[in-house]
Backbone bond lengths (Angstrom), bond angles and torsions (degrees), N, CA, C in turn:
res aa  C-N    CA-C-N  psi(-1)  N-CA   C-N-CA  omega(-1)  CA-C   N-CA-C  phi
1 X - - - 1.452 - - 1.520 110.08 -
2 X 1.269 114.38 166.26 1.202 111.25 178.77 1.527 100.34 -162.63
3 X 1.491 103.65 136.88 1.685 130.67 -174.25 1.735 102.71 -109.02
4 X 1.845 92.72 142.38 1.193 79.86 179.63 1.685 94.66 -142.45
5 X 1.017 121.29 137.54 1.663 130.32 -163.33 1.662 115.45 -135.15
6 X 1.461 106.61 109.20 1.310 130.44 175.25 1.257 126.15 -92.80
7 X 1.174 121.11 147.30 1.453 129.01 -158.66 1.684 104.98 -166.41
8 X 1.466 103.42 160.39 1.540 112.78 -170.65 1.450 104.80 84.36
9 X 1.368 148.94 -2.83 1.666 113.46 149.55 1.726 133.95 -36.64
10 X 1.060 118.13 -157.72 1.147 126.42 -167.82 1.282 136.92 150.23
11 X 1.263 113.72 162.06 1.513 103.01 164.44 1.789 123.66 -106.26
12 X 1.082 126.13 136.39 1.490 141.85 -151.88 1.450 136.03 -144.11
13 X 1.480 114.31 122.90 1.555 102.33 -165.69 1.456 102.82 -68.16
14 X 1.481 127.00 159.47 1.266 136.85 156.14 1.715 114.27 -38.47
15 X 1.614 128.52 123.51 0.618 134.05 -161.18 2.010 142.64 87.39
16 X 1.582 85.54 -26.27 1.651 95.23 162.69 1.520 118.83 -79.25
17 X 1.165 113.53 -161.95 1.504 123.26 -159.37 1.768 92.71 -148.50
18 X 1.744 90.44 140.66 0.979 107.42 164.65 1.770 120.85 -128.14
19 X 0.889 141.35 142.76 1.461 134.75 144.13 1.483 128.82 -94.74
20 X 2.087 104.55 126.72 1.296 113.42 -179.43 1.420 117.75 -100.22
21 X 1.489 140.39 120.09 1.447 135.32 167.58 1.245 111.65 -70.41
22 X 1.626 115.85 164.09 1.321 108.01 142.31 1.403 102.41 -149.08
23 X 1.355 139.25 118.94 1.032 133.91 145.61 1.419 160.44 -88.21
24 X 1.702 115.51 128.47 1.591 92.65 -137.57 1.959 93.48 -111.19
25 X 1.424 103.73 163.53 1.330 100.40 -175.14 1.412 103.39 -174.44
26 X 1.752 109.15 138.78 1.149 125.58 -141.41 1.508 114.26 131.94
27 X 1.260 107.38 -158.49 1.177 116.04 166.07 1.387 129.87 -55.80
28 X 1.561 126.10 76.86 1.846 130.49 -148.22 1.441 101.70 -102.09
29 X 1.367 123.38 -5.60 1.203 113.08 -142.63 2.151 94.12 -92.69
30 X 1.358 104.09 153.83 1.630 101.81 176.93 1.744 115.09 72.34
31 X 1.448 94.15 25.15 1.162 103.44 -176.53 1.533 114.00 -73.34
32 X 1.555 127.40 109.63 1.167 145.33 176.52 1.469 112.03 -64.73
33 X 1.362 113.55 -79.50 1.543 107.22 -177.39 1.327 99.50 -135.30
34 X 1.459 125.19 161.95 1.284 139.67 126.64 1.669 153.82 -91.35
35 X 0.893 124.47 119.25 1.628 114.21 -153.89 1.241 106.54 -139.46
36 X 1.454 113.63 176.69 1.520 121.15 -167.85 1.567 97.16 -145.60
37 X 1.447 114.02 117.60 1.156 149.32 153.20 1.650 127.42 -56.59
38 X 1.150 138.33 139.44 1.376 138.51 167.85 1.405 116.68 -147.93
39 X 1.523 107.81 152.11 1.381 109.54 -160.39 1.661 95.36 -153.94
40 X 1.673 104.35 119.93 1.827 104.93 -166.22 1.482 87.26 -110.29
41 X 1.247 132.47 154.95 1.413 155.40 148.72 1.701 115.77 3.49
42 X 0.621 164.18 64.68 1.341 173.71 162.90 1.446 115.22 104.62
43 X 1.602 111.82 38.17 1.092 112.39 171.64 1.950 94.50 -137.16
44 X 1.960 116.29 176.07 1.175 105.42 -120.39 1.788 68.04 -113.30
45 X 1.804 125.68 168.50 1.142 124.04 -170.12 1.482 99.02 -58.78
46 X 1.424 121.95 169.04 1.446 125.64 168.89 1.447 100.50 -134.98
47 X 1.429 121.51 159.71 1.248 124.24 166.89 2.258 100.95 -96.05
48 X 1.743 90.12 145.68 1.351 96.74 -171.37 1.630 96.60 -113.31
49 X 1.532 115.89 -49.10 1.741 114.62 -165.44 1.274 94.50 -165.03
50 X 1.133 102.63 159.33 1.328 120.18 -179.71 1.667 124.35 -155.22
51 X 1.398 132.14 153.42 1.934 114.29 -157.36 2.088 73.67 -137.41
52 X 1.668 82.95 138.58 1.792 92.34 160.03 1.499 105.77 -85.31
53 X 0.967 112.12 120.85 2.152 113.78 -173.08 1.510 102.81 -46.73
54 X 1.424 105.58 -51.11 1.960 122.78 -169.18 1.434 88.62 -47.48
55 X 1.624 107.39 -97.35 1.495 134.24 -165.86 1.804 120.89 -55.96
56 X 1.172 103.92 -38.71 1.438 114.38 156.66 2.045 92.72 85.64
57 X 1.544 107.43 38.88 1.156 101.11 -173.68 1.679 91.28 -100.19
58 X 1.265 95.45 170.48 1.588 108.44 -170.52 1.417 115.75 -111.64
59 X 1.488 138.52 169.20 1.487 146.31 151.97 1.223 108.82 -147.27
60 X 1.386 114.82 129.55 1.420 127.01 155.79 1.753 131.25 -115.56
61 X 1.482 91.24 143.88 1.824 99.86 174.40 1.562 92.08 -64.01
62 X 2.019 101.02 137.93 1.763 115.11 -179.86 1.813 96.37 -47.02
63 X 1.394 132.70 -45.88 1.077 137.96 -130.93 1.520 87.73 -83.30
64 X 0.929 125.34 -45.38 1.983 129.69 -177.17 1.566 98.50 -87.07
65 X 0.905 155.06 -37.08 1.799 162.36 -173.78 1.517 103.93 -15.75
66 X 1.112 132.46 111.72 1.566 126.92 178.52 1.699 101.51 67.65
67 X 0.778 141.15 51.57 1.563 143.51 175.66 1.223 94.89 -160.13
68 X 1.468 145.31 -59.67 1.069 136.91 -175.72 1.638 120.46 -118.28
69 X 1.476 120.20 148.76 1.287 145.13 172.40 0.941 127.96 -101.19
70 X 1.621 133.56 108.79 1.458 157.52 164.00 1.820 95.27 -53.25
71 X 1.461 143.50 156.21 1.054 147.10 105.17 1.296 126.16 -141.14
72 X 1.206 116.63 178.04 1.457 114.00 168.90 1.451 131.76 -128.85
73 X 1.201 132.08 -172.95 1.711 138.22 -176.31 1.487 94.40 -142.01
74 X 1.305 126.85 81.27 1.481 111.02 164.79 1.614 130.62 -40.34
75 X 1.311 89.16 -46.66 1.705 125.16 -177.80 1.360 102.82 -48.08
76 X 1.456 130.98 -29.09 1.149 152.63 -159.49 1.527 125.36 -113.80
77 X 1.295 92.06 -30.60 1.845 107.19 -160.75 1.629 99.18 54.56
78 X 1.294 102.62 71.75 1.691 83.28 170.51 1.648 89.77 -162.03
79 X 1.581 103.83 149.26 1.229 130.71 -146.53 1.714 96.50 -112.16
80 X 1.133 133.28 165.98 1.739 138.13 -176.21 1.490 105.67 -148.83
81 X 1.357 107.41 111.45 1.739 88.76 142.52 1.639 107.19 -122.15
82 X 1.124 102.64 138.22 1.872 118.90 158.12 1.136 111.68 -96.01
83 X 1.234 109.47 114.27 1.613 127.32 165.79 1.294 124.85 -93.63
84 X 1.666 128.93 97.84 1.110 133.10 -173.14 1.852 115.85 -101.24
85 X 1.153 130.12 165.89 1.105 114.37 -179.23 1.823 121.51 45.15
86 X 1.425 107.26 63.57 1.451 97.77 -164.18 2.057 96.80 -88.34
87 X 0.983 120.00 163.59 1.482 141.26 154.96 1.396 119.59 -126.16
88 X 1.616 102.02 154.35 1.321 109.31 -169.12 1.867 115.64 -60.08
89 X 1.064 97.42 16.49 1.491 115.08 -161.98 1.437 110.98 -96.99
90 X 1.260 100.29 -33.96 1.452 114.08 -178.95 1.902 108.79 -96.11
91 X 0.989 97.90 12.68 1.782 102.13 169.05 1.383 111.62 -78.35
92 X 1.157 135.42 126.51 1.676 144.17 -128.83 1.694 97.30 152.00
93 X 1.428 104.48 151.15 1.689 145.96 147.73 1.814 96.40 -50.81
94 X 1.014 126.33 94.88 1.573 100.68 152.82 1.114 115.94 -93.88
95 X 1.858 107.51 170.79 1.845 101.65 -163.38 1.796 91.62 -149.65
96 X 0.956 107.97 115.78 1.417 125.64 166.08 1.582 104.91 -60.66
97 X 1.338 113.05 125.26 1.653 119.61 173.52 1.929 101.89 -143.55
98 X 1.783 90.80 149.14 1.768 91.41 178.49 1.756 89.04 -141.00
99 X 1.575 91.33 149.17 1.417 98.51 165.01 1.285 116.45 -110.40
100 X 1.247 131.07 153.19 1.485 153.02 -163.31 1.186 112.83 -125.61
101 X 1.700 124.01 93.96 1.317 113.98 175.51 1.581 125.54 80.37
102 X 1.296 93.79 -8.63 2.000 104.86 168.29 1.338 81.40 -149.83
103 X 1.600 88.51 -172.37 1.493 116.20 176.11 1.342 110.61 -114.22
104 X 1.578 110.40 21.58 1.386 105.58 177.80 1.796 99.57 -103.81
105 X 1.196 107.98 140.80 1.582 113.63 -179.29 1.572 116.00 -97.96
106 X 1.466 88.00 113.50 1.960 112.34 -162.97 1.560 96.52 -96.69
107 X 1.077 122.58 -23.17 1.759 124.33 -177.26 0.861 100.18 -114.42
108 X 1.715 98.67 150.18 1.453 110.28 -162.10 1.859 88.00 -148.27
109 X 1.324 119.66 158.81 1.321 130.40 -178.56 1.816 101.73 -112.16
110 X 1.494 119.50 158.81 1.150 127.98 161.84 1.560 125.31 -34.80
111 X 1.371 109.53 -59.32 1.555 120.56 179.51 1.330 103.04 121.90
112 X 1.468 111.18 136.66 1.724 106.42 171.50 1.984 92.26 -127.42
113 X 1.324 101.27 133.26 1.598 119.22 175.62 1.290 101.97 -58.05
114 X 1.255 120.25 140.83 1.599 143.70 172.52 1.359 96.93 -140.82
115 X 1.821 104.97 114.38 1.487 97.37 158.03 1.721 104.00 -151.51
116 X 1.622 99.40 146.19 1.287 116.66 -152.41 1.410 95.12 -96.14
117 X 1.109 150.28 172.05 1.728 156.25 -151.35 1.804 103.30 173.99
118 X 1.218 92.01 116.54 1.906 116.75 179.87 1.348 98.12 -66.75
């Protein structure tokens, strides 16, 4: 099994920055990707970014693209996002997820609140 636990939400004026962890532990090994999930108020989760653990290549949702940063800590098992330039838009649940052996993401984290204020 494997747990994965996020930390660093918050609440934030429009335009600051935040950074989200997640660190996962357990079963780490064959670790495919890591990514970060979000989910706003009556709308449905979205994918935001995601890091290949191996290659350390990146993907981002257009809507975060140059505003936000995927990285990682192998050394650590632990996952990063930096959120720069935030908008009230990006206020959402985020959710730390890793895949194991695919690229489909079977773990999922609690969620830490991010919310942005005009």
């Amino acid at each position: 099994q494997v747990q994965l636990v996020e930390s660093g939400g918050g609440l934030v004026q429009a335009g600051g920055s935040l950074r989200l962890a997640c660190a996962a532990s357990g079963r780490t090994v064959n670790t495919y990707y890591m990514g970060w999930f979000r989910q706003a108020p009556g709308k449905e989760r979205e994918f935001v970014a995601r890091i290949s653990w191996r290659s350390g290549n990146t993907e981002y949702a257009d809507s975060v693209k140059a505003r936000f940063t995927i990285s990682r800590d192998n050394a650590k098992n632990t996952v990063y996002l930096q959120m720069n330039s935030l908008k009230p838009e990006d206020t959402a649940v985020y959710y730390c997820a890793a895949a194991y052996g695919s690229s489909r993401f079977d773990y999922w984290g609690q969620g830490t609140q991010v919310t942005v204020y005009s």
